[in-house]
C-alpha positions as semicolon CSV with decimal commas, in nm:
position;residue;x (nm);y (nm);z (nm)
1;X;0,000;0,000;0,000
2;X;0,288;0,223;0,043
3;X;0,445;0,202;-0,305
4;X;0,144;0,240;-0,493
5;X;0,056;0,547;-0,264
6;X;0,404;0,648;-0,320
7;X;0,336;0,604;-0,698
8;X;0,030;0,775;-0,753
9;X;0,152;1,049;-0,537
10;X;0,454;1,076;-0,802
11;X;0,205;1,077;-1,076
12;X;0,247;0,723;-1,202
13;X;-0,123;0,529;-1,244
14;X;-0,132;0,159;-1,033
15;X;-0,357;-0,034;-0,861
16;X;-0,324;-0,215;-0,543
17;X;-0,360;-0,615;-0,597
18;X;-0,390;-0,828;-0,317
19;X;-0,618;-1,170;-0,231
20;X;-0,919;-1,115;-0,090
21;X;-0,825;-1,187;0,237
22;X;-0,646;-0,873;0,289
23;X;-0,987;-0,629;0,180
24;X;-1,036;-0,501;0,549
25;X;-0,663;-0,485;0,597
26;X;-0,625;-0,249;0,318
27;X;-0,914;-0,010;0,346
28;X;-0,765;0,048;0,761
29;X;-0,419;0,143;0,583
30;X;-0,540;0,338;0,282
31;X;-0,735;0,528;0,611
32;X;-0,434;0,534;0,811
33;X;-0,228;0,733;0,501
34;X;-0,501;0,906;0,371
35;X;-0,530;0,804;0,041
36;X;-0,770;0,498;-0,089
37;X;-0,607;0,391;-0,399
38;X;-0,753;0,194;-0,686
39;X;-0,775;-0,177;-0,543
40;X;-0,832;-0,493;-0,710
41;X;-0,871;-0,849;-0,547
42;X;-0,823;-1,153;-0,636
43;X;-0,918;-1,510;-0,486
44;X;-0,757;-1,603;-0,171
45;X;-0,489;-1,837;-0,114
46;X;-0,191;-1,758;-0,337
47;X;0,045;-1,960;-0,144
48;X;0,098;-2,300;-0,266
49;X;-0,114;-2,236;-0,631
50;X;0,062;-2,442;-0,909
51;X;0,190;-2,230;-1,197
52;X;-0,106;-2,324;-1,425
53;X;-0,368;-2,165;-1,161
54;X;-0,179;-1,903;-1,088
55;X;-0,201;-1,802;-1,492
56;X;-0,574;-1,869;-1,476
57;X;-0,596;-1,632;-1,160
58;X;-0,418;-1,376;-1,353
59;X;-0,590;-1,432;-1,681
60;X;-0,953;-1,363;-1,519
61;X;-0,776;-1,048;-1,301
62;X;-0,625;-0,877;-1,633
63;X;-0,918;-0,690;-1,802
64;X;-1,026;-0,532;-1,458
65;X;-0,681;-0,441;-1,408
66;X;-0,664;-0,296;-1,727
67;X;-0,980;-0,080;-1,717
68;X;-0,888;0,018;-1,308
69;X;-0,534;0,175;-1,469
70;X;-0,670;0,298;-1,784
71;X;-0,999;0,464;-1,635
72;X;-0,989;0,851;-1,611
């Protein structure tokens, strides 16, 4: 959350990805620093996914990613 705060603070368009376990987490520290940036989560666990899920985890994120960093 840092570095993408960091980031857009800089100028430079992200969005915070994490699993979905860490929602609650991240909306206390986006309040904590004052700035809620773009978020996007994906299905919780990472840890342990084989290489083949972990493409199909990132194939189904990729379009909302795209449209959260390409939004105005």
């Amino acid at each position: 959350m840092h570095d993408i705060t960091d980031l857009e603070r800089r100028g430079v368009p992200g969005v915070f990805v994490a699993s979905s376990v860490f929602i609650d987490a991240a909306q206390r520290q986006g309040e904590a620093l004052g700035f809620q940036p773009d978020r996007l989560f994906v299905e919780h666990p990472i840890q342990d996914r084989t290489d083949d899920e972990m493409i199909t985890l990132a194939d189904k994120a990729f379009d909302a990613l795209v449209e959260k960093l390409t939004a105005s």
